[in-house]
C-alpha positions in Angstrom: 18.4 -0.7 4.2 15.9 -3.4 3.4 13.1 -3.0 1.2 9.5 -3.5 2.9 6.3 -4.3 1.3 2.9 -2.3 2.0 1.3 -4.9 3.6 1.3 -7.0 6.8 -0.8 -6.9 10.3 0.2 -6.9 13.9 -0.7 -6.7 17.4 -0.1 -5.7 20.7 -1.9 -5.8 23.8 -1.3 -4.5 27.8 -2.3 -2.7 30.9 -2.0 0.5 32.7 -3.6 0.5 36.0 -7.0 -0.2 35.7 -7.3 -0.2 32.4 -6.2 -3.4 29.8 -5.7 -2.6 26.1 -5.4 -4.0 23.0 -4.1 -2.8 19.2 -4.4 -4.2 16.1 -3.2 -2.6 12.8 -2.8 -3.9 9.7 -1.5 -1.7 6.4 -2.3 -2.3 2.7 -1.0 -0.5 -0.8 -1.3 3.1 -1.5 0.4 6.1 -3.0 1.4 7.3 -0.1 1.1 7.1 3.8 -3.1 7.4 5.2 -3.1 6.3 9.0 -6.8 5.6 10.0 -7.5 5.5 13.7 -10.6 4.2 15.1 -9.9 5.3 19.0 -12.3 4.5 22.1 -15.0 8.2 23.0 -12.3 10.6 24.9 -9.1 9.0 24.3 -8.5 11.8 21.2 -5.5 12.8 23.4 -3.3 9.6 22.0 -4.2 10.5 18.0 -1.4 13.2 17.3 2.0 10.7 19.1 0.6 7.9 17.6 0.2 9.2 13.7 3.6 10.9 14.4 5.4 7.3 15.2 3.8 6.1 12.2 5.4 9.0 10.1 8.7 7.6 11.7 8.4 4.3 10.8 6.5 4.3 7.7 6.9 5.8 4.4 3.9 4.4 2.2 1.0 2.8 3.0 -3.2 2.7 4.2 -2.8 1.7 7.4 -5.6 1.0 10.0 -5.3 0.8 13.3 -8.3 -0.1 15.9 -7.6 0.5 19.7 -10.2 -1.5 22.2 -9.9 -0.5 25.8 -11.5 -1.7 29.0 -11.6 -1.1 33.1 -12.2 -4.4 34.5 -11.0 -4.2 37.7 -13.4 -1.0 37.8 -16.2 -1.2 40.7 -19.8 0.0 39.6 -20.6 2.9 42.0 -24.6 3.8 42.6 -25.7 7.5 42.6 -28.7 8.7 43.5 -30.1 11.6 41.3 -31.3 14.4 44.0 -32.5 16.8 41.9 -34.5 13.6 39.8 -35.7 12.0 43.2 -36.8 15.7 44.7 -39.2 16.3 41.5 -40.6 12.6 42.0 -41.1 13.2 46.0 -42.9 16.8 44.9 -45.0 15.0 42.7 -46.3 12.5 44.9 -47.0 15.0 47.5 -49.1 16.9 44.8 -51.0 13.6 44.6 -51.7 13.1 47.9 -55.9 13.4 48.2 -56.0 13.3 44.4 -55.5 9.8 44.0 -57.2 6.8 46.0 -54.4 4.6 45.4 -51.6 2.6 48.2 -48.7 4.4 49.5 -45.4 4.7 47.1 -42.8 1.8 48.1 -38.9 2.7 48.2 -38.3 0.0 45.2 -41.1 1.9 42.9 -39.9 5.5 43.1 -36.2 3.8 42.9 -37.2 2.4 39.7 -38.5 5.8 38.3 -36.1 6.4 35.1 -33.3 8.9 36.2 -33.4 8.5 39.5 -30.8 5.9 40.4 -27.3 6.6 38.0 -25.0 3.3 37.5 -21.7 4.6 36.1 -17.8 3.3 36.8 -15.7 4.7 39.7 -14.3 7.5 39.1 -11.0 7.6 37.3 -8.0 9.5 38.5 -5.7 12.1 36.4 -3.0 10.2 36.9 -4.1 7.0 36.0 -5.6 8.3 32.8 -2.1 9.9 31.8 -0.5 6.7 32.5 -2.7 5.1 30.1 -2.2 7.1 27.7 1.3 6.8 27.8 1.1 3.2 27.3 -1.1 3.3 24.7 1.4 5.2 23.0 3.9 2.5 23.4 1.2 -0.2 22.7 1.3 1.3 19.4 4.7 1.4 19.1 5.2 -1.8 20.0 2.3 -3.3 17.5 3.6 -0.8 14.4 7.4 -2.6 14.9 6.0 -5.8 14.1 3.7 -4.4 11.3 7.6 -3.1 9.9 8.8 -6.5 10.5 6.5 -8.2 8.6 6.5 -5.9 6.2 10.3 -6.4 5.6 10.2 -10.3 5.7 7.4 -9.3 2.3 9.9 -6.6 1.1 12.9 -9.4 1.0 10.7 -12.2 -0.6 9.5 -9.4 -3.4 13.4 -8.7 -3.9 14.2 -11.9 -5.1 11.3 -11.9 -7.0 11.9 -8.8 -9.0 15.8 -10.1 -9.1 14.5 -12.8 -11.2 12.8 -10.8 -13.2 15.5 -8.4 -14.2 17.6 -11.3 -14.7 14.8 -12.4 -17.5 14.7 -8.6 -19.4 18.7 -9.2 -19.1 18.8 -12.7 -20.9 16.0 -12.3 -23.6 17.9 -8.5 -24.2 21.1 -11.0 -24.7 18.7 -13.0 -27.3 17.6 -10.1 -29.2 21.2 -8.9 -29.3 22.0 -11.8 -31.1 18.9 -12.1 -33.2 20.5 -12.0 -36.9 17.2 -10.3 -38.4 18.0 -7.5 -35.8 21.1 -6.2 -38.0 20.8 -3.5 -40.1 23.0 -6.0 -42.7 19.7 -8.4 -42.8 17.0 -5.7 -42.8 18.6 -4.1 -45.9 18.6 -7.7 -47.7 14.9 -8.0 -46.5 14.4 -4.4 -48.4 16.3 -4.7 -51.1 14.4 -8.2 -51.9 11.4 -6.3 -51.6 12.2 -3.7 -53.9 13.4 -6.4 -56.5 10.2 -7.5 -56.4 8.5 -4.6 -56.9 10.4 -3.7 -59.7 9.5 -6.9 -61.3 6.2 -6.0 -61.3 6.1 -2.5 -62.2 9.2 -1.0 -64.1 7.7 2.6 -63.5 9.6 2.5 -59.9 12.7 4.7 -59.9 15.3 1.9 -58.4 17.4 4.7 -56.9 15.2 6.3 -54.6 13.3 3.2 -53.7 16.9 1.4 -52.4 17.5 5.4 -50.5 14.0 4.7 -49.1 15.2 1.2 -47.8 18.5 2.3 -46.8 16.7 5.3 -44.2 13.7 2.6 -43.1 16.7 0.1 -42.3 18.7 2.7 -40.3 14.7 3.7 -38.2 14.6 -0.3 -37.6 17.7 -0.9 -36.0 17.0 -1.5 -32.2 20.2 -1.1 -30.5 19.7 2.6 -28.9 16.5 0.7 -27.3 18.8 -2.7 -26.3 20.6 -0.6 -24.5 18.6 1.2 -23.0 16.9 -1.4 -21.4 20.0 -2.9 -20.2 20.9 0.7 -18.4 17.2 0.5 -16.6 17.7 -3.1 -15.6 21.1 -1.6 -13.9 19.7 1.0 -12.3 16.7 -1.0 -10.9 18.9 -3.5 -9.1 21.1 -0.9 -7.8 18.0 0.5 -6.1 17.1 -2.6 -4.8 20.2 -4.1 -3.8 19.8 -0.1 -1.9 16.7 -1.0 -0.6 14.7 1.8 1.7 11.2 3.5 0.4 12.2 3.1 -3.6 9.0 1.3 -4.7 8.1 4.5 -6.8 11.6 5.3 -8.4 10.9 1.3 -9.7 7.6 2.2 -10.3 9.0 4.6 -12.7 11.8 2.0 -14.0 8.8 -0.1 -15.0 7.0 2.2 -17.1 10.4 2.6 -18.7 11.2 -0.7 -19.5 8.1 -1.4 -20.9 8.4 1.7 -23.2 11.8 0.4 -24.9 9.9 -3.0 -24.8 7.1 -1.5 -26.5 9.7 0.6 -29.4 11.2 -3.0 -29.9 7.7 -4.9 -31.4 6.8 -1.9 -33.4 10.5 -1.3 -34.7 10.9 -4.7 -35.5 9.9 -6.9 -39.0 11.5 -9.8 -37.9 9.1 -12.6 -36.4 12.3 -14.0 -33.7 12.6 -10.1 -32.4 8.8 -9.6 -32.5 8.3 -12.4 -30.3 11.4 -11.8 -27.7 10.0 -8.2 -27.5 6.4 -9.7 -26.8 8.0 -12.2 -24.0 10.2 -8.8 -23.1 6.8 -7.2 -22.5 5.5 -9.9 -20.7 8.0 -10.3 -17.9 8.2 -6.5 -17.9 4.0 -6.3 -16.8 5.1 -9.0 -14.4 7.9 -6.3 -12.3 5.3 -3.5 -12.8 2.8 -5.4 -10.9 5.3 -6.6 -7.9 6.7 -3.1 -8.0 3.1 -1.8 -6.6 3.7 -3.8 -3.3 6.8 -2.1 -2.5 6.9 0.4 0.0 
């Protein structure tokens, strides 16, 4: 399977009858999967197929999806109000004698709010199911190329966090053979420090100072951390080389690899391993943060 990012946009457009239609969606990063419709009044009927597809398809991700509709070969039918134009009529006749004033025209009692109705033809059932149908695969069709975009991102981030492994892998190699990381040189470095402090005060007890240096030396060694990180940079391109929704198992890799990269500074008192565990930490942020695009 390919990997996909959580972000692209697509469209779709087509027409059912009377009715043309339109789709747009477009899907950005989040914990998990939030489809937000924004639907014409009455079309409610398409919500529960469309959010379902999307479960299909999609495993993580705010996506939003905006559905315009129209009728344009629809005809404007006229309707007169009767019960409206009644109450008018009855009102001028209660008039009548009351008021010196000229004769009600057609056009004026026409214009009286209510009276005439403007609406669109009336729609058949069948037409309206057959829209709805195609809506249905409107969206289908739109959220396909929303996946397709989204795995054209997912491949481009691959070989981005490729190269990044490949970097924890080759400054890991460097630390490896860092001579200040063996435990041979951190004794020395000890054991020159206790001469020194012996020269300055003899009240130090030189055995238990060099048993001291002997159990700091063994809590210095990195190697249980080396390897470590070279296990999570395993497993991570196993997972992509997998592909599929594993943007949170590498999520978690992440926070792993920067932990060991983390125990590495602190363990170390040698300035060539400090700074390959500050680069280690470094390229390490850089995965994390490509990581959070993944699907």
């Amino acid at each position: 399977m390919a990997l996909s990012s959580m972000t692209g946009f697509a469209r779709s457009h087509g027409t059912s009858g009377p009715y043309s239609f339109a789709w747009e969606i477009k899907s950005v990063n989040a914990k998990g999967l939030d489809v937000r419709l924004r639907l014409p009044p009455g079309w409610d009927a398409v919500e529960p197929p469309v959010r379902a597809r999307a479960a299909e398809v999609l495993s993580r991700g705010t996506v939003y999806a905006n559905l315009t509709l129209d009728r344009p070969g629809a005809q404007p039918v006229v309707r007169v109000n009767e019960a409206v134009l009644a109450a008018v009529l009855d009102t001028l006749k209660s008039l009548e004698g009351r008021v010196t004033a000229a004769p009600p025209r057609l056009d004026g009692i026409l214009s009286v709010k209510g009276v005439v109705e403007v609406a669109e033809a009336d729609e058949s059932e069948d037409d309206r199911r057959a829209a709805e149908t195609a809506l249905v695969a409107g969206f289908a069709q739109a959220l396909d190329g929303l996946a397709t975009m989204r795995r054209h991102e997912g491949a481009a981030l691959g070989r981005l966090l490729g190269q990044r492994l490949d970097e924890i892998t080759g400054l890991v190699a460097r630390a490896e053979a860092a001579p200040g990381r063996k435990a041979e040189a951190i004794r020395q470095r000890l054991a020159d420090q206790i001469a020194a402090l012996l020269e300055a005060n003899e009240r130090f007890d030189a055995d238990r100072l060099h048993q001291e240096a002997i159990l700091i030396a063994s809590k210095a060694d990195v190697r249980e951390e080396l390897d470590r990180l070279v296990a999570h940079v395993a497993q991570a391109k196993s997972l992509i080389a997998k592909g599929g929704a594993v943007g949170r198992r590498l999520d978690f890799l992440s926070q792993e690899l920067n932990r060991e990269a983390n125990t590495v500074c602190s363990k170390s008192n040698d300035l060539e391993l400090t700074n390959i565990g500050l680069e280690l930490k470094s390229v390490v942020e850089q995965f994390r943060e490509q990581v959070q695009n993944l699907e």
